[in-house]
N, C-alpha and C positions, 0 to 999 in steps of 0.2 A: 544525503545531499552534501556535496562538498562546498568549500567554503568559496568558492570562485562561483558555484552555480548560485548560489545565496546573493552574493553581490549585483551578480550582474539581474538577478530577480529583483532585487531593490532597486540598482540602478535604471532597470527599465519601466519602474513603478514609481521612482520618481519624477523620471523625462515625460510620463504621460501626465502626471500632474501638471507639469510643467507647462505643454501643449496645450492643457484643459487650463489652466489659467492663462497666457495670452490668447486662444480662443473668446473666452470671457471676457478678456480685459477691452480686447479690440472690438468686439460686437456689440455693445451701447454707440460707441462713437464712430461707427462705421458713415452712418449718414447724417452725422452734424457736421459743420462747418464754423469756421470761426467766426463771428459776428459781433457785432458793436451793435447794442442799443441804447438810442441815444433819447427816447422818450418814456414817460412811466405806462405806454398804455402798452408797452412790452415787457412790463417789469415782467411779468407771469413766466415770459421768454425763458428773462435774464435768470428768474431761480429756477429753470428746469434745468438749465444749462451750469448752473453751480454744481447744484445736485449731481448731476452726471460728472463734472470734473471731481467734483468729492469722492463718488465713486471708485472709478479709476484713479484716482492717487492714494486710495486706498489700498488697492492689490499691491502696490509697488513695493512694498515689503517681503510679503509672500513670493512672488513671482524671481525679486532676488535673492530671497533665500534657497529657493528650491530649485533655481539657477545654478546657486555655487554649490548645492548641495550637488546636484546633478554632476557638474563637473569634476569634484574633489572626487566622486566615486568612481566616476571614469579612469582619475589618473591613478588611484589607488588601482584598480583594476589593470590597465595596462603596466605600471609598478610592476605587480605580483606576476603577472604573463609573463613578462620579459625574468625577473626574478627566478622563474619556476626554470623557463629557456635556459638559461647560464648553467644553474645549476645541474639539467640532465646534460648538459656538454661534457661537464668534468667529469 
């Protein structure tokens, strides 16, 4: 296995993680809405609605990690293509 097929193996193993985390991230908060509750007899509401923002601001890390990861391996890859190009020119 060459080393360009290894990369782009990785790079497409990260891009799906990446898809499988904002699929995740987005699907709790697909059908909430923002809301103000302004009585306690909605307190129960107000911390499901916590919970689920805690959630989702939890991924935010992960998601752009594996963001830039995605991307740095892309440019290394396209780098090394054009790299390998030049080279068989000469």
């Amino acid at each position: 296995m060459t080393l360009m097929m290894g990369l782009g193996i990785a790079w497409s193993i990260l891009t799906a993680v990446l898809v499988i985390l904002l699929i995740y991230r987005s699907t709790p908060t697909m059908h909430e809405d923002d809301q103000l509750f302004l009585s306690d007899a909605n307190s129960q509401m107000q911390q499901e609605q916590t919970e689920l923002l805690v959630k989702v601001n939890r991924l935010r890390l992960p998601v752009w990690v594996v963001g830039a990861g995605s991307g740095v391996l892309l440019l290394v890859i396209g780098g090394m293509m054009i790299y390998q190009k030049l080279n068989e020119m000469q």
